[in-house]
C-alpha positions in Angstrom: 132.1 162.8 -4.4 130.2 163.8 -1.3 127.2 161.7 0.2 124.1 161.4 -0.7 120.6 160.8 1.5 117.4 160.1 0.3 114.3 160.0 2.1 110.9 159.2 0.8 107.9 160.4 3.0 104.6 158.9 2.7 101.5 157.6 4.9 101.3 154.8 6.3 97.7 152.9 6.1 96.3 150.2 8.2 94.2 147.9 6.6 90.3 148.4 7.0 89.2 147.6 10.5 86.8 144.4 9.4 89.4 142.9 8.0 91.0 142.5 11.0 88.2 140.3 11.7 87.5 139.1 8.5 91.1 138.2 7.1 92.5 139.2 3.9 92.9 137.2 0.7 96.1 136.6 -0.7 97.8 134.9 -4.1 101.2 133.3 -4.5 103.5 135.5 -7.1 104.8 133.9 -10.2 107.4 136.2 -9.0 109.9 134.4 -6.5 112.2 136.2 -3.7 115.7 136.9 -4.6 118.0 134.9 -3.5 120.2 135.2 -0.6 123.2 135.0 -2.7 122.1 137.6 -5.0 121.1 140.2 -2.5 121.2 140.0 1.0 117.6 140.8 2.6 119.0 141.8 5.9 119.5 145.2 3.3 116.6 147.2 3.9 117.1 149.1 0.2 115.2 150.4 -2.7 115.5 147.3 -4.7 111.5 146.2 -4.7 111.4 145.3 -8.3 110.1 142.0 -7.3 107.8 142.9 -4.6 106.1 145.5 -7.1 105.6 143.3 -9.7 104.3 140.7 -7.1 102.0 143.4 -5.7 100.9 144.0 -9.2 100.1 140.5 -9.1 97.6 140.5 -6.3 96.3 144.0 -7.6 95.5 142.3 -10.4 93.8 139.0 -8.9 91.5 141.6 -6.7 93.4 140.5 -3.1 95.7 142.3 -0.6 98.7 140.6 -1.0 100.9 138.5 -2.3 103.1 135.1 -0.9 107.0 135.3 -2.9 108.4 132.0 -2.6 112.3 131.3 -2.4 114.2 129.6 -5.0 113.5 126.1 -3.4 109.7 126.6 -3.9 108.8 127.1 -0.1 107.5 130.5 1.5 109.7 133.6 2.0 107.3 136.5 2.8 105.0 138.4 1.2 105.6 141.9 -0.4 105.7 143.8 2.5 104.6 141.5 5.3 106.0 138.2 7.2 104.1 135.6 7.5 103.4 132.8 9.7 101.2 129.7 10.0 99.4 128.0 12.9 99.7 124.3 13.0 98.2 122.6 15.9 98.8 125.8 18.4 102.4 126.7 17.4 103.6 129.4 15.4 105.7 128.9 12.6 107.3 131.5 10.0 110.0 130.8 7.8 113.9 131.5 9.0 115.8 134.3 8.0 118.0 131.5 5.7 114.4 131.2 3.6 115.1 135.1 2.2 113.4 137.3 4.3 113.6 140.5 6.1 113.4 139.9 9.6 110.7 142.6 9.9 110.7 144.4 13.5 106.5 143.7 14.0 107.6 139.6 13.4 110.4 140.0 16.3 107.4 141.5 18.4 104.8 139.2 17.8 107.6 136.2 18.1 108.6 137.6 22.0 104.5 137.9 22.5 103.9 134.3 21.6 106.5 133.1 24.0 105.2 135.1 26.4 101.5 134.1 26.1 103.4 130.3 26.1 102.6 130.1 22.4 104.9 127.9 20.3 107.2 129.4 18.0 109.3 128.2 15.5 111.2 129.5 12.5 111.5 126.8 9.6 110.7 126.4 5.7 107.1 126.1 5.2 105.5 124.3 1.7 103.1 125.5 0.0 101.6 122.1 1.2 101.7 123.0 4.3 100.1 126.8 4.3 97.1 124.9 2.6 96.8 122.7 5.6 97.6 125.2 8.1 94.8 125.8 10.8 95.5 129.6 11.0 97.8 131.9 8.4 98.8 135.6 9.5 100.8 138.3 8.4 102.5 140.9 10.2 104.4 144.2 9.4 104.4 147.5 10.0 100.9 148.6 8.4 99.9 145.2 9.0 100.0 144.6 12.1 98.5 141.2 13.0 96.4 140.5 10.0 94.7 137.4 9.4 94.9 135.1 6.2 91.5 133.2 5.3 92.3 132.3 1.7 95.2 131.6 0.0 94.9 131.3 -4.5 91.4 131.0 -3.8 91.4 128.5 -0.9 89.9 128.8 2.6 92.5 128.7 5.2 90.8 126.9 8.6 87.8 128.1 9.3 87.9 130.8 6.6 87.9 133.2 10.3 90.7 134.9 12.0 91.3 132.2 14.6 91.8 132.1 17.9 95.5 132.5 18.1 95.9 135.6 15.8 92.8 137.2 17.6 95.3 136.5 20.5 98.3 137.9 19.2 97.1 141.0 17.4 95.0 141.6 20.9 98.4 141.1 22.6 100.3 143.1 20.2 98.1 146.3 20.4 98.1 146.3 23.7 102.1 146.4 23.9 102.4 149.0 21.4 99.3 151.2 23.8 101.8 150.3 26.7 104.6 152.6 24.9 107.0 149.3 26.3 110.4 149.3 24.2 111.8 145.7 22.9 
């Protein structure tokens, strides 16, 4: 009959500082992204059931995270990170139409791109085409900027953070030092 809040408290941890030089490893889950029309993910709720057993996933394959795909087989996001691809200079992460939370660190890094005259766009990406990407990154809230270097055991460009996410997480530390509001 009356209201009811609940609020979970915990820490929030960055990853290790070398692998923001370093990159992480990631798997794709088994698990795929709920669909849109089962549960919209502009809903920030309590409903990770997926995302756990996803995470569970990487846990188990000895990497940091894990790459849900939508239910046309293309990329989403990862448990509890966006993601984005660099392709010949320009940024692309999938649209919110792919099944993602629009995550506020993506918004930031997406108006820092722009403004560093980076490309950016927002469409489906294949499988195919994370494989052939030059440069894979991740962003959230205890992310950050991270760098992807291998993806279900393949090296991702150089198998480095390249030179555009060593530009945008650069970029994006030094907004959030500024204290600047979106």
């Amino acid at each position: 009959p009356k209201p009811t809040v609940v609020i979970i408290v915990d820490s929030i941890s960055l990853y290790p500082e070398e692998l923001y030089e370093k990159g992480v490893a990631l798997v794709t889950s088994s698990v795929p992204r709920i669909p849109m029309k089962c549960f919209d993910p502009r809903i920030k709720s309590l409903n990770y059931l997926n995302n756990i057993m996803a995470k569970i996933e990487a846990i188990d394959a000895g990497v940091a995270e894990a790459i849900m795909l939508n239910e046309k087989g293309n990329l989403a996001e990862c448990t509890g990170d966006n993601i984005f691809i660099v392709s010949g200079g320009a940024l692309v992460t999938p649209p919110a139409a792919a099944g993602i939370l629009e995550g506020i660190t993506r918004r930031v890094v997406m108006r820092l791109a722009d403004e560093l005259s980076v490309p950016v766009a927002q469409a489906e990406i294949t499988p195919e085409q994370l494989s052939a990407a030059d440069e894979c990154f991740l962003t959230g809230t205890a992310a950050e900027v991270i760098a992807v270097t291998k993806v279900d055991g393949r090296i991702i460009g150089s198998g480095n953070a390249g030179p555009v996410t060593t530009k945008l997480l650069t970029a994006f530390r030094d907004f959030i030092a500024s204290g600047k509001e979106l």
